[in-house]
C-alpha positions in Angstrom: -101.2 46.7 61.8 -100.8 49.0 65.0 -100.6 52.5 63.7 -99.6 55.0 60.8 -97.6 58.0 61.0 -97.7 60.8 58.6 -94.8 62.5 59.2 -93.0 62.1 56.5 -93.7 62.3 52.8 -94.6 59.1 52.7 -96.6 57.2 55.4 -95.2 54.8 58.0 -97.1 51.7 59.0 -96.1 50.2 62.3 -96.9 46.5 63.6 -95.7 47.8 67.0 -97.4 50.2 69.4 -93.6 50.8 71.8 -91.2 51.8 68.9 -88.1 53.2 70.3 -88.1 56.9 69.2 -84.7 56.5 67.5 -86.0 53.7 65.3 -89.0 56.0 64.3 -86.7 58.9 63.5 -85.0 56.5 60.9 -88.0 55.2 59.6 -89.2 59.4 59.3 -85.9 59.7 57.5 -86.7 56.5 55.0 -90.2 58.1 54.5 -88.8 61.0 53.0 -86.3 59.7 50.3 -88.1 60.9 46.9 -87.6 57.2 45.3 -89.8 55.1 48.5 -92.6 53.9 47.0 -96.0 53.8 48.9 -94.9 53.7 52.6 -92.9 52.3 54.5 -93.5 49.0 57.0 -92.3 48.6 59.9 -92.2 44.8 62.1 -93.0 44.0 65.1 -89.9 43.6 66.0 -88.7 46.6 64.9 -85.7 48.3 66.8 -82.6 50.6 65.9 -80.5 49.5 62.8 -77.7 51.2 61.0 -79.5 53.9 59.2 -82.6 51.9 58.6 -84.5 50.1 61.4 -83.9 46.4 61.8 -87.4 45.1 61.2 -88.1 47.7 58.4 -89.1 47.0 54.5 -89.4 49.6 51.6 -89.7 49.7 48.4 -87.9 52.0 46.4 -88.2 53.1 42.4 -85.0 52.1 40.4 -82.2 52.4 43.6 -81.1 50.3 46.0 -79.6 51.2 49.7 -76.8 49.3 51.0 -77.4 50.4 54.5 -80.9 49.4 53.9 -80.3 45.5 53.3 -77.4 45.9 56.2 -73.8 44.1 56.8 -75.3 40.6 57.2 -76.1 39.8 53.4 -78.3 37.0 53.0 -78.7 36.3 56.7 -81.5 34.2 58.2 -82.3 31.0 58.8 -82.7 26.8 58.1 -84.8 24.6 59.9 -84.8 21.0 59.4 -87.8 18.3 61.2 -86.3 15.0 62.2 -88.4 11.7 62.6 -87.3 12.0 66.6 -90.2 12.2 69.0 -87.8 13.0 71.9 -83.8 13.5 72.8 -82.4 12.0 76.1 -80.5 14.6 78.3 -77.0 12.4 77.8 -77.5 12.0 73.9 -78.6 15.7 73.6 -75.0 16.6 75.5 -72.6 14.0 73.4 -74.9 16.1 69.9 -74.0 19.6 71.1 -70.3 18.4 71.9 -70.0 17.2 68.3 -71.8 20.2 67.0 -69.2 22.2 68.3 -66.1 20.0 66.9 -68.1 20.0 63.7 -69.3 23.5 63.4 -66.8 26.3 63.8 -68.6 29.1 65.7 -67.4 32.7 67.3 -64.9 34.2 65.1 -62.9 30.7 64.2 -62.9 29.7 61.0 -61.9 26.0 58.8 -58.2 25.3 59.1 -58.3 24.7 55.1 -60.7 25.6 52.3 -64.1 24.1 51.8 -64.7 22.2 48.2 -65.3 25.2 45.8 -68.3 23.4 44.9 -70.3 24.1 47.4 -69.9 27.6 46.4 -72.7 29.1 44.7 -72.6 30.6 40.8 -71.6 34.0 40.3 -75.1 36.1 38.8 -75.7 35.4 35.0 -73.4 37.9 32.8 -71.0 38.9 36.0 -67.1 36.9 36.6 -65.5 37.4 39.3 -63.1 40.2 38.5 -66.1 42.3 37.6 -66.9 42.0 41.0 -64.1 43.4 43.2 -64.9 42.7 46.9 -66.1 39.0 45.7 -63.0 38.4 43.9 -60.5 39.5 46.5 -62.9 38.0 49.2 -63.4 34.4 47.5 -60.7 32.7 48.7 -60.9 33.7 52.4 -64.8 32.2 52.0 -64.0 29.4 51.3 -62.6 29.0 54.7 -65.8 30.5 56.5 -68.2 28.3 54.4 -69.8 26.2 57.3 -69.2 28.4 60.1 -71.5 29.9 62.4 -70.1 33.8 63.7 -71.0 35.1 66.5 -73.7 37.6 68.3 -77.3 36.6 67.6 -76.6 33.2 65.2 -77.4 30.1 66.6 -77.5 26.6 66.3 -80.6 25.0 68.4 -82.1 21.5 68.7 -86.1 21.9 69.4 -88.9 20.2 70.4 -92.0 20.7 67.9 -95.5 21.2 69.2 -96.0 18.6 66.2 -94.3 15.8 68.3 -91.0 15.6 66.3 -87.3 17.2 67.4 -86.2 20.0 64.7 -82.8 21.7 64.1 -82.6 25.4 63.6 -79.8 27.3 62.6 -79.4 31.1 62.1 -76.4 32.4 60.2 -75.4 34.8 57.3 -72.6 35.7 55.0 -70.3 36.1 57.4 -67.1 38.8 56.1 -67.8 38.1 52.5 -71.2 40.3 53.4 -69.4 42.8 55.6 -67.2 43.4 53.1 -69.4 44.0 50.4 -71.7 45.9 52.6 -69.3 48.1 53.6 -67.8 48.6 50.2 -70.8 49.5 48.2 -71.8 51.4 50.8 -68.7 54.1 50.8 -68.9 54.1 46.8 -72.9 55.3 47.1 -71.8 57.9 50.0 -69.3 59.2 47.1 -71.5 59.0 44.2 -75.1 60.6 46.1 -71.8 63.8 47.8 -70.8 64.6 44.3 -74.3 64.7 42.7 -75.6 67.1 45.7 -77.5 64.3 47.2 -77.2 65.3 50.7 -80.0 64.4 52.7 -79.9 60.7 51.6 -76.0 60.0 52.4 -75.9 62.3 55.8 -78.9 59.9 57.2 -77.0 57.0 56.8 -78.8 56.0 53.5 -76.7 56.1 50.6 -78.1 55.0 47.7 -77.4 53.8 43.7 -78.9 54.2 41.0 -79.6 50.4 40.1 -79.0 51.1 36.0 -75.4 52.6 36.9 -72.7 50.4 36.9 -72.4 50.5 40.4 -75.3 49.4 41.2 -75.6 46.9 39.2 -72.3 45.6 40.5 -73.6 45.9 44.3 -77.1 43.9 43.0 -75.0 41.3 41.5 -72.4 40.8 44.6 -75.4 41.4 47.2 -77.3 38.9 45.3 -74.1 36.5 45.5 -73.4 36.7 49.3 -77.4 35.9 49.4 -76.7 32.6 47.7 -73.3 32.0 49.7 -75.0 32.6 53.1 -77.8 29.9 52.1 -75.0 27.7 51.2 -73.0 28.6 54.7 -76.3 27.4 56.5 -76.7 24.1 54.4 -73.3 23.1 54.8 -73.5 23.1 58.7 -76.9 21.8 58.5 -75.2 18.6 57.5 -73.0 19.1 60.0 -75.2 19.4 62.5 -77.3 16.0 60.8 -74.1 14.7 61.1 -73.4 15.0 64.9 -77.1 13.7 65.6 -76.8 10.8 63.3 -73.4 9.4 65.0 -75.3 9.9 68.5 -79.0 8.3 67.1 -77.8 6.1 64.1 -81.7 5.9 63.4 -82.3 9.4 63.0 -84.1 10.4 59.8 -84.2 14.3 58.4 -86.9 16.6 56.4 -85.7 18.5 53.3 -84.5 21.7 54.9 -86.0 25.3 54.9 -84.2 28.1 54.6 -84.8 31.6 54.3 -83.3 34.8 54.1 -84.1 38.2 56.1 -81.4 41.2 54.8 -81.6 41.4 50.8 -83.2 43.2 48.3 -85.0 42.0 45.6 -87.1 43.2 42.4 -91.0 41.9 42.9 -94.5 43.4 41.9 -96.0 45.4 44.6 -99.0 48.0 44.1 -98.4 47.3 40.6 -95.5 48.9 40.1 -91.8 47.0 39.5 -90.1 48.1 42.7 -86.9 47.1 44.7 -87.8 45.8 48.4 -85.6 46.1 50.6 -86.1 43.6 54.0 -83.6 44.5 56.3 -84.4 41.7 59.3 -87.7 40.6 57.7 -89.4 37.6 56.4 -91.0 37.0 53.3 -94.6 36.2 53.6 -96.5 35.7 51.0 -100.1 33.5 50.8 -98.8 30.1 51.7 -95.3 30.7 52.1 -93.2 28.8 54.8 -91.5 30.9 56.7 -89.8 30.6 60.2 -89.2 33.2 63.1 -86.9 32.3 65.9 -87.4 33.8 69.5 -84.2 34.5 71.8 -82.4 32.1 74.0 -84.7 29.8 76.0 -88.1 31.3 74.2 -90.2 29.2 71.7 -89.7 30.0 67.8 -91.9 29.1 65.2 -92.8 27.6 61.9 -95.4 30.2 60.4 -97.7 30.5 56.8 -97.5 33.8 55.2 -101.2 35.3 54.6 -99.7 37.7 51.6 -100.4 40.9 53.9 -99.9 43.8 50.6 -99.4 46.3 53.6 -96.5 44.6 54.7 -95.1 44.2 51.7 -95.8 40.7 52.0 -93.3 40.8 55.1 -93.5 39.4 58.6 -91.0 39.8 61.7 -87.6 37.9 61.4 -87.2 37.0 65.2 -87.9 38.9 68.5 -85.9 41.9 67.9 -83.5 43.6 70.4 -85.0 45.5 73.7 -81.4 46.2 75.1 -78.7 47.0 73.3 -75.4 44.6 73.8 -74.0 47.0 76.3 -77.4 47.9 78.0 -78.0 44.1 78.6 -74.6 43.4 80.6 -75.1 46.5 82.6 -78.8 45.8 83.3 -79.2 41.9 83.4 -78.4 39.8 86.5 -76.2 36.2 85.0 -77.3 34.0 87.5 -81.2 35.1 87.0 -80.6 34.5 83.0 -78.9 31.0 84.1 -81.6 30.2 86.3 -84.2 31.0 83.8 -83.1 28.4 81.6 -81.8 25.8 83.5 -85.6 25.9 85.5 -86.6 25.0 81.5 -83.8 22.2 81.5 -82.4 23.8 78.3 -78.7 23.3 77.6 -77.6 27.0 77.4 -75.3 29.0 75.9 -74.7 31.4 79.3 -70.9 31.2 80.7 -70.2 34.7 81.7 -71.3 38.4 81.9 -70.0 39.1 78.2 -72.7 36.6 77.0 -75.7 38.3 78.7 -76.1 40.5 75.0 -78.0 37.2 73.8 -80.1 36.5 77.1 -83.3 36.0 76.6 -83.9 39.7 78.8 -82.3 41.3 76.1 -85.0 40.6 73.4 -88.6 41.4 73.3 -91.4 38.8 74.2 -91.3 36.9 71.4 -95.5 35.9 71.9 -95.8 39.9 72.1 -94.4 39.9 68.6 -96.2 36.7 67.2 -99.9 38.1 68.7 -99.0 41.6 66.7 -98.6 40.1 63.3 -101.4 37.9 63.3 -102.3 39.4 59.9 -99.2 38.6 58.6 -98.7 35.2 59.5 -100.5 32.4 60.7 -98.3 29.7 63.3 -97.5 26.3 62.3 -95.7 24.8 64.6 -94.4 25.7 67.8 -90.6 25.0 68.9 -89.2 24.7 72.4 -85.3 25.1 72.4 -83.9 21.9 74.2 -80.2 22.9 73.7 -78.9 26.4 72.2 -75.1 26.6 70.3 -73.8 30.4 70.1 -70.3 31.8 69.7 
């Protein structure tokens, strides 16, 4: 940990030294909702959210905050080791072309429904028509199920400091979670105006009660677009197998990992029964597996959670944002991004100005963010991108 601030009601503990002042206004504005329990934590690569900073985690008594698990329900990530020691430069280009025929990415979606039973199960005691935004959404999922989106998700293939090639992948719920997010989100702004609760809805932190029916309801389809973005990253994980297996007929594949980074969830913290929120933030508890990618042409990395109570048993989810999207077209030069990654002899991902938002200028230094959270997490594995798929 970096620093504390006392501002607030409750304390904020930073893994970061250079928080953007807006960022630390919104964690200020978490700190003093009545219901946070202890503090709140802040990652290392923390930066401006929607309300709440990407890179934060709280824990809250009895309510949940859309706005503070975001519009990406259930995003993060899946990493699979292969038995490949190394990928030549022609059969790495003939993968990522069939990648890209397998593997809808930017905003284009199946032609035709995936099989329904690659859907995951609705929450115990919840059908679909008691969950409004799942029902009406379900169909049009089906069609998004394998697919990538755009912005920050990616599809890599990596070289391991542990000799072997991985896959990495990092996607979400794609509109399912949108929709819910934004949904639930408008029903707690209604609910906290007509019961005077002011400060929490003007800051962008709606909230609801998690015994009303409401939120119950949000828990249930939150938890559900959790489970269908996990299910969106294993279904183009075996595309992705797929595309290296026609090039390498002898490839072999690990069980994969996958992880989310924006849900809540009810654990034991301090102990009291509380609702943590991660909104871009990895699990880490003692032992746990856990993977945090960098930006494009920087290393990511298989990591062991040390079950840091101060962090809510959290660690960063990637390198976080130094630009905004705008701020990195204006700022950053294309043919110096290029050049930085074609002097690595990565396959990139870099056409045109409108891409420079996911340059590797854009995010923070990824080792930066890995030497902050040393108590966090310990580093496993070390991977080198050696081709990067985005939208």
């Amino acid at each position: 940990m970096k620093k504390v601030v006392d501002s607030g009601r409750r304390p904020i503990k930073l893994w970061l030294d250079d928080i953007e002042s807006q960022a630390l206004a919104q964690a200020v504005n978490l700190a003093n909702l009545p219901f946070i329990v202890s503090h709140v934590a802040v990652m290392p690569d923390a930066h401006l959210g929607y309300g709440m900073p990407i890179g934060g985690v709280i824990a809250t008594d009895a309510v949940v905050i859309p706005n503070a698990v975001g519009v990406d329900i259930g995003c993060g990530m899946c990493a699979v080791r292969t038995t490949l020691k190394a990928i030549a430069t022609d059969r790495l280009q003939e993968i990522v072309k069939q990648v890209r025929t397998l593997v809808p990415v930017g905003f284009k979606h199946h032609q035709r429904r995936q099989d329904k039973s690659l859907m995951p199960p609705l929450p115990d005691g919840f059908k679909k028509k008691d969950l409004p935004v799942v029902n009406r959404e379900y169909n049009n999922a089906l069609t998004q199920l394998g697919t990538l989106g755009g912005g920050n998700h990616f599809i890599e293939i990596q070289q391991g400091s542990d000799g072997f090639v991985w896959l990495m992948l990092h996607s979400g719920s794609r509109n399912l979670g949108f929709k819910v997010a934004d949904y639930y989100n408008r029903r707690a702004l209604e609910l906290n105006r007509r019961r005077g609760e002011v400060p929490a809805a003007a800051r962008e932190l709606a909230f609801l009660p998690l015994d009303s029916d409401l939120g119950r309801k949000y828990f249930a389809a939150m938890t559900f677009c959790v489970k269908f973005a996990a299910a969106n990253r294993l279904l183009m994980m075996a595309r992705v197998r797929e595309a290296v297996a026609n090039v390498i007929p002898a490839a072999g594949f690990a069980v994969p990992l996958d992880i989310a980074h924006n849900y809540a969830a009810l654990e034991t913290h301090f102990g009291r029964r509380v609702v943590v929120h991660r909104k871009g933030a990895t699990r880490a508890r003692a032992g746990e597996t856990g993977i945090v990618p960098g930006s494009q042409g920087t290393p990511s990395y298989i990591v062991r959670g040390l079950g840091n109570p101060e962090s809510f048993f959290s660690c960063a989810h990637g390198a976080g944002r130094r630009l905004g999207r705008k701020q990195a077209r204006r700022r950053l030069d294309l043919e110096t991004e290029r050049r930085r990654l074609e002097k690595q002899g990565i396959l990139h991902s870099l056409y045109r100005v409108g891409d420079l938002d996911e340059a590797a200028g854009a995010y923070k230094d990824i080792e930066r963010v890995m030497e902050n959270q040393r108590d966090l997490v310990e580093v496993e594995t070390v991977l080198r991108p050696l081709a990067v798929i985005k939208g």
